[in-house]
C-alpha positions as a Markdown table, in Angstrom:
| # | Residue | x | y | z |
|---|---|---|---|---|
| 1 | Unk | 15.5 | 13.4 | 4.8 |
| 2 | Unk | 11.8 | 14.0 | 6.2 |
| 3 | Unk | 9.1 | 15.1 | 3.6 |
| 4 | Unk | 6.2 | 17.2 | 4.8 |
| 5 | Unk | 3.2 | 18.0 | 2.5 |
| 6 | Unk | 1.1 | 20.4 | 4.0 |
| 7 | Unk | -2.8 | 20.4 | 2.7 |
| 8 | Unk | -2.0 | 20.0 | -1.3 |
| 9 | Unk | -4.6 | 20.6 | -4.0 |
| 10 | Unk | -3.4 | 19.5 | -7.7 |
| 11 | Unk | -5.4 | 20.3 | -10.9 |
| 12 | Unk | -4.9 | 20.7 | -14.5 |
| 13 | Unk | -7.3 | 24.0 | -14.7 |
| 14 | Unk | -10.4 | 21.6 | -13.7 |
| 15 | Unk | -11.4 | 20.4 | -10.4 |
| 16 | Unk | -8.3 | 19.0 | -7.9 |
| 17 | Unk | -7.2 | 15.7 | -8.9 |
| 18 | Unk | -5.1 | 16.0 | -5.3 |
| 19 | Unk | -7.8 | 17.7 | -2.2 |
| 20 | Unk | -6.2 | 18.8 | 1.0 |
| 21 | Unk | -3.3 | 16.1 | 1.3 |
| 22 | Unk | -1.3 | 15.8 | 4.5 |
| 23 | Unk | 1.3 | 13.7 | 5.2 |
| 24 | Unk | 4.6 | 13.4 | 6.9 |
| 25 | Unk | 7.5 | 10.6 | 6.1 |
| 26 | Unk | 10.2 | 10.8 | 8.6 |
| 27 | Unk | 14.1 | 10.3 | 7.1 |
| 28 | Unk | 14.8 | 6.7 | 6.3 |
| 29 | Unk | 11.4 | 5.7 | 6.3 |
| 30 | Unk | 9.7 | 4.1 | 3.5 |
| 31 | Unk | 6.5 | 5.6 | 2.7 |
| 32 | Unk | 3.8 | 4.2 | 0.3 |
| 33 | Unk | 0.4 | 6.1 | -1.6 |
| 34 | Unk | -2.0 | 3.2 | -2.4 |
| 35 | Unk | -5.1 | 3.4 | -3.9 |
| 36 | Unk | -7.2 | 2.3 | -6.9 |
| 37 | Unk | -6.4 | 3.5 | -10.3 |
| 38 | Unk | -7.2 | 7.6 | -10.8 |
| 39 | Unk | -6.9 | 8.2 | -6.9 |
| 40 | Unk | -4.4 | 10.8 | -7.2 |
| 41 | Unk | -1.8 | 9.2 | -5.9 |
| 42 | Unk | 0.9 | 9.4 | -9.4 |
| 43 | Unk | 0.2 | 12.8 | -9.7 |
| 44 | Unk | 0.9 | 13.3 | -5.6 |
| 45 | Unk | 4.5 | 11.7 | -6.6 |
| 46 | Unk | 4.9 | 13.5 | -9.4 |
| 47 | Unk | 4.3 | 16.9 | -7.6 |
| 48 | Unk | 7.0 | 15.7 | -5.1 |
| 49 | Unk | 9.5 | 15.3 | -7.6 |
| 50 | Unk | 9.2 | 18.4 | -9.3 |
| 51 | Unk | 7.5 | 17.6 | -12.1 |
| 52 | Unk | 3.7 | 19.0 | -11.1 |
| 53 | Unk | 2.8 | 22.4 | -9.7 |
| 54 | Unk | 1.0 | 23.0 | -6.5 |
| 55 | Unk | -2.4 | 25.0 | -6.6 |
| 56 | Unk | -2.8 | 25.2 | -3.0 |
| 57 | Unk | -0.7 | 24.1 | 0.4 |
| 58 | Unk | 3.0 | 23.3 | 0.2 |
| 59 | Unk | 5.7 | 20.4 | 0.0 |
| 60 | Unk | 8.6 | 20.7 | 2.5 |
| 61 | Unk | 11.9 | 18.4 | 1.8 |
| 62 | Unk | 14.4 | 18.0 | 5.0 |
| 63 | Unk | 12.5 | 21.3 | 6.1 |
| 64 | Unk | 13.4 | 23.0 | 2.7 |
| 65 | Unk | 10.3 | 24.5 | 0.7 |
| 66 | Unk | 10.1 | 23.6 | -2.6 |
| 67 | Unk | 6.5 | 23.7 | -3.9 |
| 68 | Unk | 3.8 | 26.0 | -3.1 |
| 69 | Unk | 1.7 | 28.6 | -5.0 |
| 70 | Unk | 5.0 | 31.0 | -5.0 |
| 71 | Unk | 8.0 | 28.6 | -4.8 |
| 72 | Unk | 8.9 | 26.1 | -7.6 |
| 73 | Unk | 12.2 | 24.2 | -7.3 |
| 74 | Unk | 13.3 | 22.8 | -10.2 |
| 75 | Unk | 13.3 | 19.0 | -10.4 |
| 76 | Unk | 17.3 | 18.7 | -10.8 |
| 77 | Unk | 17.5 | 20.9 | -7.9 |
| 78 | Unk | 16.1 | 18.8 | -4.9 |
| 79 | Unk | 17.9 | 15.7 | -4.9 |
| 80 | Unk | 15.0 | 13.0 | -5.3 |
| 81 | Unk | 15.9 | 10.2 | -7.6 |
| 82 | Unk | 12.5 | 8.6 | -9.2 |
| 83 | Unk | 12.5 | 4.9 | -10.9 |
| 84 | Unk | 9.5 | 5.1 | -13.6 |
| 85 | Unk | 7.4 | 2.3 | -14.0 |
| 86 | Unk | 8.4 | 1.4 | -17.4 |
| 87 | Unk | 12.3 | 1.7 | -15.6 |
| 88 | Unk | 13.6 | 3.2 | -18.9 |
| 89 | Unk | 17.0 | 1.7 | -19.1 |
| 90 | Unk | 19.3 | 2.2 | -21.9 |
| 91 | Unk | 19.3 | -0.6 | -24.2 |
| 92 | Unk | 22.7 | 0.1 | -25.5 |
| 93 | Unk | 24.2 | 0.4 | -22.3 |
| 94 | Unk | 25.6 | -2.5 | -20.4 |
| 95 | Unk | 23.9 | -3.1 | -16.7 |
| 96 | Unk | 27.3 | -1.0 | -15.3 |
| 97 | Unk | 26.8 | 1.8 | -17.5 |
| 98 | Unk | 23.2 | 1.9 | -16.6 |
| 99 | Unk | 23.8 | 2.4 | -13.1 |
| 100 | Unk | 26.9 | 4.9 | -14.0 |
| 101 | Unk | 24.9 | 7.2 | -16.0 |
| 102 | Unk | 23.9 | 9.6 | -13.1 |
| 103 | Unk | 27.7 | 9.6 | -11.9 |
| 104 | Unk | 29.3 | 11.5 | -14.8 |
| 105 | Unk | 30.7 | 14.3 | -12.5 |
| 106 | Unk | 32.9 | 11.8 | -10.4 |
| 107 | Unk | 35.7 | 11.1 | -11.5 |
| 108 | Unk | 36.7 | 7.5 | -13.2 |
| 109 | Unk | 37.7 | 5.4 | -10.1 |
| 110 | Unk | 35.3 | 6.5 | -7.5 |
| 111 | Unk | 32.4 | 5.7 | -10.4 |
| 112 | Unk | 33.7 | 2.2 | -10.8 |
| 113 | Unk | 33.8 | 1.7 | -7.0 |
| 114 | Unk | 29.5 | 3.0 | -6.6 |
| 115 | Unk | 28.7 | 1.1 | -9.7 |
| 116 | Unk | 30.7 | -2.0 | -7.8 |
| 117 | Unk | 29.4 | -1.5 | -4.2 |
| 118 | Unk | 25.9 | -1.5 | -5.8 |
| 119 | Unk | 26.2 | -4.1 | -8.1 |
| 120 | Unk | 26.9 | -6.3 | -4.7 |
| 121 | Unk | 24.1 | -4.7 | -3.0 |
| 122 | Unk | 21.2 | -5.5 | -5.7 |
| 123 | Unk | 23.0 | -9.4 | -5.6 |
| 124 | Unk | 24.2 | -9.0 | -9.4 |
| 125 | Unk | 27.8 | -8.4 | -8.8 |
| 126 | Unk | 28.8 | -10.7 | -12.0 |
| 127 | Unk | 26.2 | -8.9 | -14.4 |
| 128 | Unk | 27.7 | -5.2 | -15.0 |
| 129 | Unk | 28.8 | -6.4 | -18.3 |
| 130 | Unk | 25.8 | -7.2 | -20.0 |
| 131 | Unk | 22.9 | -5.7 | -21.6 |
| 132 | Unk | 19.5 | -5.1 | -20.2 |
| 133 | Unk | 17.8 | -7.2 | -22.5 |
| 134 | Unk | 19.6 | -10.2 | -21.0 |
| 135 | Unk | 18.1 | -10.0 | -17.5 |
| 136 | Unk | 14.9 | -11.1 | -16.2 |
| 137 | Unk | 12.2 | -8.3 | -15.7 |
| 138 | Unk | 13.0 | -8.4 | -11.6 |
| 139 | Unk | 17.0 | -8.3 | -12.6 |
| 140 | Unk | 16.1 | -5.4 | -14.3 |
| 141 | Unk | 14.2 | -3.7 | -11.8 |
| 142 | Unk | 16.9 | -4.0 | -9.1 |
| 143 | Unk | 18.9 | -2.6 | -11.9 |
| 144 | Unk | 17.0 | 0.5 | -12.2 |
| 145 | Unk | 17.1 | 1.0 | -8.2 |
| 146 | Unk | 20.9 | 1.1 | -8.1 |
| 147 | Unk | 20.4 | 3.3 | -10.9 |
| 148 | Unk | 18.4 | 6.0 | -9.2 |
| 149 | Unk | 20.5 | 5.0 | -5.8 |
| 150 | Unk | 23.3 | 5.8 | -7.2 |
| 151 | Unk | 23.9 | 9.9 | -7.1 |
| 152 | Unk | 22.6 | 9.3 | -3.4 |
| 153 | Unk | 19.5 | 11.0 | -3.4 |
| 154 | Unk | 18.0 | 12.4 | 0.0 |
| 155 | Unk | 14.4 | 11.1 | -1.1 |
| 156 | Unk | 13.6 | 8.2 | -4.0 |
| 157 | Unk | 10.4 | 8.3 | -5.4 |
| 158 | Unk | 9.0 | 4.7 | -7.1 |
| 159 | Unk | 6.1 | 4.5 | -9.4 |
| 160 | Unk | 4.4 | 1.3 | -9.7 |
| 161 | Unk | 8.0 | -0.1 | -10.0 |
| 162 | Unk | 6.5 | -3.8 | -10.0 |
| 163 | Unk | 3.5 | -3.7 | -12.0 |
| 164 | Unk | 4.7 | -5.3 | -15.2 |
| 165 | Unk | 6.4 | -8.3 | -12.9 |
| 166 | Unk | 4.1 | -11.7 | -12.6 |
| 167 | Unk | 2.2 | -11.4 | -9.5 |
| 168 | Unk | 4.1 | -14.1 | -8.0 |
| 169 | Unk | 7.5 | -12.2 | -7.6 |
| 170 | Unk | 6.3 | -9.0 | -7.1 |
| 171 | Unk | 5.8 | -9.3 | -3.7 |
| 172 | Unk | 9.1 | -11.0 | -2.9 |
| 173 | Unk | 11.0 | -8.0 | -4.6 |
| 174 | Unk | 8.8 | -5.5 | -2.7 |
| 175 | Unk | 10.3 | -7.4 | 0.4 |
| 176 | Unk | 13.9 | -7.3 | -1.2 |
| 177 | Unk | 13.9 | -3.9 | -2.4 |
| 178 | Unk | 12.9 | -2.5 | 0.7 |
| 179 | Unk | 15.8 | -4.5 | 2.7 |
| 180 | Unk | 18.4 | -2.7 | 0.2 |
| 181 | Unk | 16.7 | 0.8 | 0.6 |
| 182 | Unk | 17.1 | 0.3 | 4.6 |
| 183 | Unk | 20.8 | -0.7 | 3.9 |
| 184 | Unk | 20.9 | 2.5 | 2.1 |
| 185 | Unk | 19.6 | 4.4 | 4.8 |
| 186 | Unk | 17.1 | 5.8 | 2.3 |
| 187 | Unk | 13.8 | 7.7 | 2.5 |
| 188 | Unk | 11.6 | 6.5 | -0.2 |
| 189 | Unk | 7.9 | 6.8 | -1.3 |
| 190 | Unk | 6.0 | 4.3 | -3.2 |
| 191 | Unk | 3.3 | 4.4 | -5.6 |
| 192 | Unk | 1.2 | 0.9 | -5.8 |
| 193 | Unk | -2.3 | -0.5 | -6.3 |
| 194 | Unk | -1.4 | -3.3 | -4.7 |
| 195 | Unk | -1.8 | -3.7 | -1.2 |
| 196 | Unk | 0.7 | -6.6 | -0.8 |
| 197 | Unk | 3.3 | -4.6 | -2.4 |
| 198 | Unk | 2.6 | -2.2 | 0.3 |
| 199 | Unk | 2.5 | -4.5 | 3.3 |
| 200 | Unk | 5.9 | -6.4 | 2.5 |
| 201 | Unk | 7.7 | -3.1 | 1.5 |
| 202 | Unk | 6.7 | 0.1 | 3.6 |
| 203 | Unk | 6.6 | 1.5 | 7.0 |
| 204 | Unk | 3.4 | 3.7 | 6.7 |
| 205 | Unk | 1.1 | 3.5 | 3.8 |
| 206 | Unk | -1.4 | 6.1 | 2.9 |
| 207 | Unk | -4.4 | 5.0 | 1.4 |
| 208 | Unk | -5.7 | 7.3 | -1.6 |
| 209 | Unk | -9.5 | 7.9 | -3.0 |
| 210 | Unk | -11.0 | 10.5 | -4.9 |
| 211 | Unk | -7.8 | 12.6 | -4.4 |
| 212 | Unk | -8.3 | 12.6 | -0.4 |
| 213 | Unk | -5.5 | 11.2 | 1.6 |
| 214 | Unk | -8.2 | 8.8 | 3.9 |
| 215 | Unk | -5.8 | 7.2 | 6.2 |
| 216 | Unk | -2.0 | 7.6 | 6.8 |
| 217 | Unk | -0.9 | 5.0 | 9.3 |
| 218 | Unk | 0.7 | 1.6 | 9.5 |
| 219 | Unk | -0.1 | -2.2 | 8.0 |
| 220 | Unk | -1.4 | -3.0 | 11.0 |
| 221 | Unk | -3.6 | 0.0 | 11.5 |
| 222 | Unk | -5.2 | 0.2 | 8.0 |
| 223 | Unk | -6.2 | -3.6 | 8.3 |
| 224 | Unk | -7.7 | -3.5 | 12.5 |
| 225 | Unk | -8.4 | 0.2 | 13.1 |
| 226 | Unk | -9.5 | 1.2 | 9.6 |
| 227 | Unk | -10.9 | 5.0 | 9.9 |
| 228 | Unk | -13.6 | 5.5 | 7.0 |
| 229 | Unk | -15.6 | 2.6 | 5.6 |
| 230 | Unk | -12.8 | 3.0 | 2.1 |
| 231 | Unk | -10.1 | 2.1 | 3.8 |
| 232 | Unk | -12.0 | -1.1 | 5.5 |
| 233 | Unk | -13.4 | -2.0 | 2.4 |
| 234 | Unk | -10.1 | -1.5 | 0.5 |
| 235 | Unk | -7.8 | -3.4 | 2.8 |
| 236 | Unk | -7.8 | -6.5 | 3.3 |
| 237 | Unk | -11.0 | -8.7 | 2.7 |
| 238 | Unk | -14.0 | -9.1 | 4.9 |
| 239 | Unk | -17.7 | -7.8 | 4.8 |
| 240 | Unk | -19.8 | -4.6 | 7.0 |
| 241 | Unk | -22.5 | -6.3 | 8.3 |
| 242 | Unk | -25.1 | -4.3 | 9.8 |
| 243 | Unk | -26.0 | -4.3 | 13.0 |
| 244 | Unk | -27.6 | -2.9 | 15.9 |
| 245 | Unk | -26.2 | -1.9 | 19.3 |
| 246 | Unk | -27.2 | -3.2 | 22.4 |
| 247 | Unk | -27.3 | -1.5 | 26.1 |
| 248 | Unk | -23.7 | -3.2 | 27.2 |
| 249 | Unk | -22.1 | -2.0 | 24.0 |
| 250 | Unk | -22.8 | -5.4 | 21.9 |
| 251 | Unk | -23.9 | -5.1 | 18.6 |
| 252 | Unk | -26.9 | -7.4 | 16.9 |
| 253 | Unk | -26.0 | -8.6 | 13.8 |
| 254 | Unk | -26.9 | -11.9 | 11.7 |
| 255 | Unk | -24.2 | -13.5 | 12.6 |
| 256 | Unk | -25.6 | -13.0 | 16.4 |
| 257 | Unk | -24.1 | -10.9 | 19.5 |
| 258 | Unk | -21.0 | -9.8 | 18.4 |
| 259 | Unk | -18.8 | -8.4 | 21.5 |
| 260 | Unk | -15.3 | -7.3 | 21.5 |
| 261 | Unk | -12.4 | -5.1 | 22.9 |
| 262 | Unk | -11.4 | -2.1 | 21.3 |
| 263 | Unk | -14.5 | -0.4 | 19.9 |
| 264 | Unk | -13.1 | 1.4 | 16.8 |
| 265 | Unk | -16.1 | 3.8 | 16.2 |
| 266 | Unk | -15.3 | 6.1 | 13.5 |
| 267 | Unk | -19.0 | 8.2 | 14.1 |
| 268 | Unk | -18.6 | 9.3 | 17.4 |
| 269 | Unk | -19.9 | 8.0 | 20.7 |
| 270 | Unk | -23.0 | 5.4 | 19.5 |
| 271 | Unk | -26.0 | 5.2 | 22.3 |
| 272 | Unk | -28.0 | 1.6 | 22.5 |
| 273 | Unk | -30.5 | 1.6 | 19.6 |
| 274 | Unk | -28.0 | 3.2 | 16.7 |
| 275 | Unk | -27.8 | 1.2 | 13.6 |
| 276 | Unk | -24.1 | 0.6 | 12.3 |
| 277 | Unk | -22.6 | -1.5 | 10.1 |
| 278 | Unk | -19.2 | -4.0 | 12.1 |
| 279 | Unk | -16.1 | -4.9 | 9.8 |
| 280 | Unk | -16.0 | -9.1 | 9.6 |
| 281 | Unk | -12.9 | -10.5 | 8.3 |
| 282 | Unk | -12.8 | -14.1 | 6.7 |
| 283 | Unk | -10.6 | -15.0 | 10.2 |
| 284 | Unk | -13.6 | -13.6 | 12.2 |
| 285 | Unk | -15.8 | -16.2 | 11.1 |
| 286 | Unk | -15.1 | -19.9 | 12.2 |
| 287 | Unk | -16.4 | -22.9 | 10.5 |
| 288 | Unk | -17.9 | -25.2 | 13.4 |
| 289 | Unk | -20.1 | -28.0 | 12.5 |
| 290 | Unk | -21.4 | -28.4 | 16.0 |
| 291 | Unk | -22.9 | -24.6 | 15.7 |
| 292 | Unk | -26.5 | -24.0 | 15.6 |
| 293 | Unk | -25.7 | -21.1 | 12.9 |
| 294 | Unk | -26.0 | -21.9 | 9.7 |
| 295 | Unk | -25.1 | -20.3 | 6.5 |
| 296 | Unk | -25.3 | -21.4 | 2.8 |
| 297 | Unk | -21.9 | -22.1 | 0.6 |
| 298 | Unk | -22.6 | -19.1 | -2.2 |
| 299 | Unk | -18.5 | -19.2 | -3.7 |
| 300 | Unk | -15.5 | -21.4 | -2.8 |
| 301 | Unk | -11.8 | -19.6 | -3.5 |
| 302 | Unk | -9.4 | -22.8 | -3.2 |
| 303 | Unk | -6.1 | -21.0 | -1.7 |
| 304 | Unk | -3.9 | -24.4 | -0.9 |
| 305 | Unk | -3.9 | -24.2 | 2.5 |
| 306 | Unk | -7.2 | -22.5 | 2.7 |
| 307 | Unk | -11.0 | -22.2 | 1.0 |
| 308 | Unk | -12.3 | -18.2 | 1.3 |
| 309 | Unk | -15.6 | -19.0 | 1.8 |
| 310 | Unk | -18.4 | -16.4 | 0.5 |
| 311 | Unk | -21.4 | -17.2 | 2.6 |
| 312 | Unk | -25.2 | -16.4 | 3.1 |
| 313 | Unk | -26.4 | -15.7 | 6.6 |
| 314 | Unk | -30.0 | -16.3 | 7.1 |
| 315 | Unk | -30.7 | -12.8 | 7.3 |
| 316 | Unk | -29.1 | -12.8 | 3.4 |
| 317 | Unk | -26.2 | -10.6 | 4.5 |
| 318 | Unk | -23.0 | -12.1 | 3.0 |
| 319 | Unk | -19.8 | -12.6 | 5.1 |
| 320 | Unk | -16.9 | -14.5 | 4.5 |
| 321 | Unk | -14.6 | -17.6 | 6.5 |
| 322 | Unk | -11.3 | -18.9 | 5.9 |
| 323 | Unk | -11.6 | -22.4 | 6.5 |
| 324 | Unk | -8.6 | -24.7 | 6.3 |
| 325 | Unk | -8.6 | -26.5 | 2.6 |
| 326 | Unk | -9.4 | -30.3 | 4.1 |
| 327 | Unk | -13.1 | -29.1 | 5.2 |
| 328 | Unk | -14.0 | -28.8 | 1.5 |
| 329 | Unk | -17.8 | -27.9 | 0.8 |
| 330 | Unk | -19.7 | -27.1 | -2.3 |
| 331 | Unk | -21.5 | -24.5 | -2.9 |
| 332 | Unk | -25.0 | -24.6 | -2.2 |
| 333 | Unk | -24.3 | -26.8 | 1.3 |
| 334 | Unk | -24.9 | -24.9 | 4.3 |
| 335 | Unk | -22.2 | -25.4 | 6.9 |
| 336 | Unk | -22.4 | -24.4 | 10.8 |
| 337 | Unk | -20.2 | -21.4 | 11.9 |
| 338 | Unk | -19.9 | -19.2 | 14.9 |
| 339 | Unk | -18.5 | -15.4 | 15.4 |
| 340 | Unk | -14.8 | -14.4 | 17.0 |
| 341 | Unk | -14.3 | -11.0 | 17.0 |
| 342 | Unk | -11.7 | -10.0 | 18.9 |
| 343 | Unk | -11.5 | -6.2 | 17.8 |
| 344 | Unk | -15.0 | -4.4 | 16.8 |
| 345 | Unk | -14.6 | -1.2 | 14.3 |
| 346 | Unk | -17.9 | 0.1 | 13.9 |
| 347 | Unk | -19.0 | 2.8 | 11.2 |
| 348 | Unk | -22.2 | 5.0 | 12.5 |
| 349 | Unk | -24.9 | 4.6 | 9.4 |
């Protein structure tokens, strides 16, 4: 089912906590809202599910409207299932009764047969006998997805479904529960702060601040061809450096002449002369001891495989360099690097 919201302002009878959203998540897509705490992006969910008014614009499901400043569908009416971020399972209730507790209307047998084909599909086929309080937290969270799967919803809504799971895990059951949504042929919508989360789970993410959608686009897009300075600063890691641009479209900076394909200016058409700052990411910057530019060692991150080096150019801008972990430095060395960037994005200033 395709959800459409069409500019969207939210408040509580103060200013809009949600400003002039737009968005569209085709049908079996997964769709993620990520931003920084107080973004927005909860109550955005929450208006899709019903559970929020609209002050302004309009939320379309499978073409159907069912929030606007004169429509209000009622939650139980539009056939979204939502999984809470405390998952609220029943203690009482074994793991098969969890899942059949939105399945009351079918009849006996064809209840035992959903709670058994998705008992298989969340890989816990042997646990629908026991109690939630005998499953790890990640058991329980696929628990609480079959749960909300289960009535076959046209659209599942997820709140920070991994954010009391030890950071090590979560992504791996972002990357799980997205293969069972897909087997599902589901159309979902995430909420997360986490980027990873994002990136291992959804097929477009929206990135959330100050209640304005900033960019609604792929992975891959958000991270290279980031379209406000939030969004480049949000994603990812790396460093605007200002610069200055040159005659052939080369930009000045203190890491030197920086040229490259793809010029992702997000304030218009820049003549030689304008100032600008150029998004460097850590893999931009290589560490090359035969290089005449220096820089000084201000932090080491140890990664395993890697050090995330912060560094000081000698103009004192900062940038950063992934370096594989065997060139160890310390800080307050200076090491030689040299610029490769392959794609410029550029921000007017």
């Amino acid at each position: 089912m395709q959800l459409e919201v069409n500019d969207v302002h939210i408040s509580y009878g103060g200013p809009d906590i949600v400003k002039g959203v737009n968005l569209r998540l085709g049908g079996g897509a997964i769709g993620c809202l990520l931003g920084p705490s107080g973004c927005g992006k909860t109550t955005l969910l929450r208006a899709i599910a019903g559970f929020e008014p609209v002050r302004e614009g309009e939320i379309r499901l499978g073409g159907r409207l069912v929030s606007s400043p004169c429509c209000f569908l009622p939650p139980e009416k539009r056939r979204v299932g939502m999984v809470f971020q405390d998952l609220a399972l029943f203690p009482h209730l074994s793991v098969a009764d969890n899942i059949a507790f939105g399945l009351r209307r079918l009849e006996a047998r064809q209840r035992r047969r959903r709670v058994a084909e998705l008992l298989v599909l969340i890989g816990l086929e042997e646990s629908g006998p026991l109690f939630p309080h005998q499953l790890s937290g990640g058991q329980q969270q696929r628990v609480a997805l079959a749960r909300a799967m289960a009535p076959r919803p046209e659209l599942l809504l997820l709140d920070e479904p991994f954010s009391s799971l030890d950071m090590e895990i979560r992504e791996k059951l972002a990357r799980e529960v997205g293969r069972i949504l897909k087997q599902e042929e589901l159309t979902a919508l995430l909420v997360t702060h986490d980027q990873f989360e994002a990136f291992a789970m959804a097929d477009e993410i929206g990135v959330l601040h100050d209640g304005r959608l900033q960019q609604w686009d792929t992975a891959y897009n958000l991270y290279h061809r980031p379209r406000t300075r939030f969004v480049a600063d949000f994603i990812g890691e790396g460093v605007l450096l200002p610069g200055v641009v040159q005659a052939d479209g080369a930009v000045e900076t203190g890491l030197g002449l920086l040229q490259g394909v793809g010029n992702g200016t997000a304030g218009g058409k820049l003549t030689a002369g304008s100032r600008v700052s150029i998004l460097v990411r850590p893999e931009d910057v290589v560490h090359d001891d035969a290089s005449p530019l220096q820089a000084e060692v201000l932090r080491r991150d140890f990664r395993g495989a890697n050090i995330l080096y912060t560094l000081r150019l000698a103009s004192g801008h900062p940038v950063q360099a992934l370096v594989p972990s065997h060139c160890s430095h310390a800080t307050g060395e200076r090491i030689g690097i040299h610029a490769d960037v392959r794609h410029m994005v550029l921000f007017a200033d």
